[in-house]
C-alpha positions as CSV (number, residue, x, y, z in Angstrom):
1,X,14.6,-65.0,21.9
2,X,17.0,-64.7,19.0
3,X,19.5,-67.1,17.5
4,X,22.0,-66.3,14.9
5,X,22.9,-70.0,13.9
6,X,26.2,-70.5,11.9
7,X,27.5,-74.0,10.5
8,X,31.1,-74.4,11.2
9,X,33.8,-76.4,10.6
10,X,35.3,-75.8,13.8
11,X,34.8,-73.2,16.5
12,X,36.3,-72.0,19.7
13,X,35.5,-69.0,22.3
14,X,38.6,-67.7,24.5
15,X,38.4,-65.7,27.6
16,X,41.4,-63.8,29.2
17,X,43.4,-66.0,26.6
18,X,42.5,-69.3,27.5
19,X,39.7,-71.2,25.3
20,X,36.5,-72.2,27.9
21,X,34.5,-73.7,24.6
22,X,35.6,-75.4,21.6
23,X,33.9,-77.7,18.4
24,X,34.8,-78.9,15.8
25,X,31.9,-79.8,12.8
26,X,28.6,-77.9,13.9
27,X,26.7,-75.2,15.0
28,X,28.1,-72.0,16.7
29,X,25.1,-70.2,17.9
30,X,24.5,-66.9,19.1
31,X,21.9,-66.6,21.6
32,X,20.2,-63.5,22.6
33,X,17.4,-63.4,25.3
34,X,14.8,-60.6,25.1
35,X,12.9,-58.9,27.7
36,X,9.4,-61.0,28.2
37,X,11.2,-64.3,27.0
38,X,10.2,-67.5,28.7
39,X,11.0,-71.4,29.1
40,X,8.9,-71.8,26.3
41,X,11.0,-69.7,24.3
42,X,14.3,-71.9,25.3
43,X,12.5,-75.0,24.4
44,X,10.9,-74.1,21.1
45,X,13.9,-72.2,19.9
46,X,16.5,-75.2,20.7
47,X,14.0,-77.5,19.6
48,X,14.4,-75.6,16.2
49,X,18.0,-75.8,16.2
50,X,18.2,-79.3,17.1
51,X,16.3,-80.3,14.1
52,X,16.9,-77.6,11.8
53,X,18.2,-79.5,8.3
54,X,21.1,-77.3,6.7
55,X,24.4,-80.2,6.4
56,X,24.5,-82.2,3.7
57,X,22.9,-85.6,2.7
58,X,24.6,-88.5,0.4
59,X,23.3,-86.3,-2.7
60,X,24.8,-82.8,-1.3
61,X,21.1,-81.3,-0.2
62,X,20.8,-79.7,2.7
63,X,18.9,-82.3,4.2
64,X,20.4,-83.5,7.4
65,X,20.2,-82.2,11.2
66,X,23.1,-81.6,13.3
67,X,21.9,-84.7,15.5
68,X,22.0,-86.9,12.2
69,X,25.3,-85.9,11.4
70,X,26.4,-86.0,14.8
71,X,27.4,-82.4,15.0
72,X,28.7,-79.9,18.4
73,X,27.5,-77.1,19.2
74,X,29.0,-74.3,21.1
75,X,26.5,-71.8,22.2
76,X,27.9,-68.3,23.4
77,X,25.2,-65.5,24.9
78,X,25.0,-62.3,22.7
79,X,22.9,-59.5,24.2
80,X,23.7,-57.5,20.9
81,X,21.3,-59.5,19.4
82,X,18.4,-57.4,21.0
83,X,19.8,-54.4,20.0
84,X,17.3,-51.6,18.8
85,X,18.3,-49.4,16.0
86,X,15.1,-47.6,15.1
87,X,16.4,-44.4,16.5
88,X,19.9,-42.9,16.0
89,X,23.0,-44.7,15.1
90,X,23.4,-46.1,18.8
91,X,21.8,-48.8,19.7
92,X,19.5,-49.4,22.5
93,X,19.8,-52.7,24.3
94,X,16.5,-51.9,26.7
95,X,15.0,-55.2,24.6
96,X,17.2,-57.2,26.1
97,X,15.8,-59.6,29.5
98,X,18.1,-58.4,32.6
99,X,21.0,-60.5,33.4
100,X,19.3,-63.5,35.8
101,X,16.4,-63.8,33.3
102,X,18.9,-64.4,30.8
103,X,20.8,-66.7,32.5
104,X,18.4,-69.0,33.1
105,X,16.8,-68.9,30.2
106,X,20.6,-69.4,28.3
107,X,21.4,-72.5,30.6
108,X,18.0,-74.0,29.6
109,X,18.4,-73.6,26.2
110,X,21.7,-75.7,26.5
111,X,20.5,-78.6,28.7
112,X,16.9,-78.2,25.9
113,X,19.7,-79.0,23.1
114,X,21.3,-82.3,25.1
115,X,17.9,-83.8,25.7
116,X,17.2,-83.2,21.6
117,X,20.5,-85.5,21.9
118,X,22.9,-82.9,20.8
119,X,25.9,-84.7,22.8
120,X,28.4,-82.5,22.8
121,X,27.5,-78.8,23.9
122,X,30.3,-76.0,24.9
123,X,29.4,-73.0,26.4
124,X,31.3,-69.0,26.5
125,X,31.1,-67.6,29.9
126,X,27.7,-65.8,30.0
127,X,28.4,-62.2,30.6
128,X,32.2,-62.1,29.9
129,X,34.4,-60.5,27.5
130,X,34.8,-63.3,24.3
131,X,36.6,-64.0,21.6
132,X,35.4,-66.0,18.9
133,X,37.2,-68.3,16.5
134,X,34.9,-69.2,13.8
135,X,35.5,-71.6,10.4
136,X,32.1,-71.3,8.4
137,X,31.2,-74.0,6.7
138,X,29.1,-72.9,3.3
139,X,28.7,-70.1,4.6
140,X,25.4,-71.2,6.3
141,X,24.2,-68.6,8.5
142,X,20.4,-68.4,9.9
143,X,18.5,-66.3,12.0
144,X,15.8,-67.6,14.1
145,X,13.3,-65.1,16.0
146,X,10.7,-66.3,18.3
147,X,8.8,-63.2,18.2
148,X,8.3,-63.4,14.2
149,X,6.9,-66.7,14.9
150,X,4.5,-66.3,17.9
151,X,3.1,-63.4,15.5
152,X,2.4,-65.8,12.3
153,X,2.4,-69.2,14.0
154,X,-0.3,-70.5,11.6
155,X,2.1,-70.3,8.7
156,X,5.3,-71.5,11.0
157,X,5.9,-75.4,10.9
158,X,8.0,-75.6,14.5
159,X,8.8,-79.7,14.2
């Protein structure tokens, strides 16, 4: 499972023209669900996210978690994220779980964030056509992989 994991200032996601999902200070987050991917995936990877310490403390680090700071997060599925490129210039999307694998895995990584008490969680529409509205904040953009760290979890700290 991959996560592309922006901090925003505010974000939005419209469908047909009307906005289904939108947050103001937080994390937009880009989920993509791989072929092979389980609910241990969901929960380790939202787990991560919950707790992962990129907004500023009292002494401008990068210290805090979006549940300290009381930060949103809208989460919108990207297949695109599984996209192989090793051969040609178009991409391959074979790597990505079928559509009711990732659905289900997508929903539980939502309802994995709200029981880390992230309160406020929008959502796109899984498997529509979206457009995003995104103010970065820094710009703080992260990629988190499960893959990369189920092959080196003796190095990875996953708290």
């Amino acid at each position: 499972m991959k996560a592309v994991v922006q901090r925003v200032l505010n974000s939005s996601v419209e469908v047909k023209n009307e906005i289904v999902g939108a947050i103001g200070h937080g994390f937009t987050i880009l989920l993509g669900v791989q072929e092979g991917d389980t609910e241990k995936e969901a929960e380790l990877l939202a787990g991560k996210v919950a707790r992962l310490r990129v907004f500023k403390d009292r002494d401008n680090k990068m210290n805090l978690s979006l549940k300290q700071v009381g930060g949103s997060a809208l989460v919108i599925s990207q297949f695109t994220l599984c996209a192989d490129v090793k051969k040609g210039n178009r991409p391959s999307f074979t790597d990505a779980a079928q559509p009711d694998k990732a659905l289900e895995l997508y929903e539980l990584f939502v309802h994995r964030l709200m029981a880390e008490g992230i309160t406020d969680v929008e959502k796109g529409v899984f498997a529509a056509d979206m457009k995003l509205n995104i103010v970065n904040d820094g710009p703080v953009t992260i990629l988190l992989d499960t893959n990369i760290w189920q092959k080196s979890n003796n190095d990875i700290n996953l708290d």
